[in-house]
N, C-alpha and C positions, 0 to 999 in steps of 0.2 A: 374314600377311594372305591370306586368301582370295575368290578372285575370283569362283567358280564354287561352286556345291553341287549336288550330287544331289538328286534331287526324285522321289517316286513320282505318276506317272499313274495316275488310273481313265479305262479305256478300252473300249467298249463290245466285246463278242465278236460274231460274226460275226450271229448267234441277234437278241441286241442291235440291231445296225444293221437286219437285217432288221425286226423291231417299231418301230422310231424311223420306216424309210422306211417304214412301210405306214401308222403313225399319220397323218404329212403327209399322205400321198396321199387316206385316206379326208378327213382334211380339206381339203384343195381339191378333193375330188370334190363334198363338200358346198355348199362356196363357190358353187360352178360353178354346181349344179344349185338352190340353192335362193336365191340372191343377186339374180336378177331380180325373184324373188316376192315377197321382202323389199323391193325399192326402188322397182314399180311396184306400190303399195300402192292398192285398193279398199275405202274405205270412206265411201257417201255417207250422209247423215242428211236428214231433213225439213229443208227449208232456204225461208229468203223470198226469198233471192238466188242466182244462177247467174252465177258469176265464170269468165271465161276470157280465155285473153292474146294479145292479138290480133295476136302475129307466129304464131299458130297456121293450117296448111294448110287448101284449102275445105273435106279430110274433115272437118279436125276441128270448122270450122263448120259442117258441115249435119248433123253429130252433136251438137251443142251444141242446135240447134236441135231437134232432136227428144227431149235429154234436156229441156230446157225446157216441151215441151208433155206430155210424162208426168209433171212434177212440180206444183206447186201451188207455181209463184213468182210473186211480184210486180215484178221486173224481172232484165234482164240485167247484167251491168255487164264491160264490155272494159276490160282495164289495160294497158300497156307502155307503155315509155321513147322515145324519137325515133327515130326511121328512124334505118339504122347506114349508109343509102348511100342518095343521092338526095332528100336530106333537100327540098334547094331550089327541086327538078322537081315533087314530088308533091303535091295540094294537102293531102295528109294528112302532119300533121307529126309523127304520131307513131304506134305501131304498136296504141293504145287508139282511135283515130279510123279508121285504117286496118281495123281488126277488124267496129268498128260498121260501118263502111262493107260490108264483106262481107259481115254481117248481113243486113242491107236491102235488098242485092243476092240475096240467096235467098231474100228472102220475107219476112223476121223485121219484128212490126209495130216501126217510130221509136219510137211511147210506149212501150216496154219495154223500150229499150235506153239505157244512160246509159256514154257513154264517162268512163272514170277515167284521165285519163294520170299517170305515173309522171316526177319530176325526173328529170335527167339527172345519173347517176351513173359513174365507170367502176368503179367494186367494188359488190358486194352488191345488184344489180339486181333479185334481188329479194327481200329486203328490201325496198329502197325502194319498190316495188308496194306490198306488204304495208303498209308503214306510210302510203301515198298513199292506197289505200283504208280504213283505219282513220279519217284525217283525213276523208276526204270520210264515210263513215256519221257522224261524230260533229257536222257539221256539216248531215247530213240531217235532214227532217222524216218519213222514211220510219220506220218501227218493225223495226229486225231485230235478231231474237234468232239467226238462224245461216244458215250462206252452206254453198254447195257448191262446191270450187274443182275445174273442169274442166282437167285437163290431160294431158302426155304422158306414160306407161311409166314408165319408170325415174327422172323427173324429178318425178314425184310424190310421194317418201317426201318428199325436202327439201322441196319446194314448202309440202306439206300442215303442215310442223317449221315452218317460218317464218311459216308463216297464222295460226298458234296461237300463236307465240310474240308476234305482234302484237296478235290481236285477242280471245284467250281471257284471263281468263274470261265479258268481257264479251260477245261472238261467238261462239257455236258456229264450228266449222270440220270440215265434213267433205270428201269427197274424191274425186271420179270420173276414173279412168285408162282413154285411149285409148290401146291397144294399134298398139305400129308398125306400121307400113307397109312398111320397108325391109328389115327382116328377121325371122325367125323367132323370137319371145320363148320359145320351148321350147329352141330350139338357138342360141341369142345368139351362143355363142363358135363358133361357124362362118362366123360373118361379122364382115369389119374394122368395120362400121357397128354392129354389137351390143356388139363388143369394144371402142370408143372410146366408146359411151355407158355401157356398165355400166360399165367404173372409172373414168371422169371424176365420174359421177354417183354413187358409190361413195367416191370421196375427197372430191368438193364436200360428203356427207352427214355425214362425220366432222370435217370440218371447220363447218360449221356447228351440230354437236349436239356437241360437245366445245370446241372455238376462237373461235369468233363470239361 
């Protein structure tokens, strides 16, 4: 009885190793450098609505506000889920009323703004957006054929996968990204705040368009 055998290895030569480590590296140089571009994705279309979520900062509302008056919409509409702190203090109870409410506070006129709040979910937040406002258009007497969903950088490839997957083919679903604030979208991985959104929002996207 034999316990053991001889076995031949194929083992890469030095030549070898060196083309194997230079393949990886051009590919995460790739990752690196073209990985933001891929998941803060711009792409808007003629749209009757202008959707944005309104735990978003004033930038991003008084950017909203002026993509709104360059387009030829017929209303705003604010979505999110309930305050995540202070729910009981605020008289805004949820972060689609809190949004309208910032609106209005910079100018934006009430008749164009229609706050959509979102159930309260702890998975798939949004998703649930997405399918909250589906329910509200199909329950509308407004007429839309396609919406622009406003949002942040890197959070916009998902965002834009999930708008569509709710509201296409009957919705258009196009897409406008506002570029951070906190750090440099050319040099992401220089910073912990570029490095923690590009692979959360990196894995949240593979999971969502492969898992969900």
């Amino acid at each position: 009885m034999h316990l053991i055998h001889r076995q031949e290895i194929w083992m890469p030569t030095i030549q070898g190793w060196l083309v194997i480590v230079g393949c990886v590296a051009a590919v995460i140089l790739f990752l690196i450098t073209h990985i933001y571009s891929f998941l803060a994705v711009n792409s808007p279309i003629n749209a009757d609505i202008l959707v944005i979520e309104g735990w978003m900062p004033d930038l991003a509302i008084k950017e909203a506000i002026a993509e709104f008056k360059r387009g030829r919409y017929q209303k705003l509409i604010t979505i999110g889920p309930s305050l995540y702190q202070g729910h009981h203090l605020s008289q805004y109870k949820n972060f689609a009323e809190l949004g309208a409410a910032n609106l209005i506070a910079f100018g934006f006129a009430p008749d164009k703004l229609l706050p959509v709040p979102t159930p309260d979910v702890i998975r798939h937040r949004t998703g649930a957006s997405a399918l909250a406002l589906r329910q509200w258009i199909d329950n509308s007497d407004l007429k839309i054929e396609a919406i622009n969903l406003y949002t942040f950088d890197v959070h916009s490839r998902r965002n834009w996968l999930t708008f569509k997957q709710a509201l296409a083919p009957k919705i258009k679903v196009g897409v406008i990204v506002l570029e951070p604030v906190g750090y440099d979208p050319k040099q992401w991985w220089v910073s912990s705040a570029g490095v923690r959104s590009v692979i959360f929002e990196a894995i949240a996207y593979i999971y969502t368009r492969f898992v969900h």
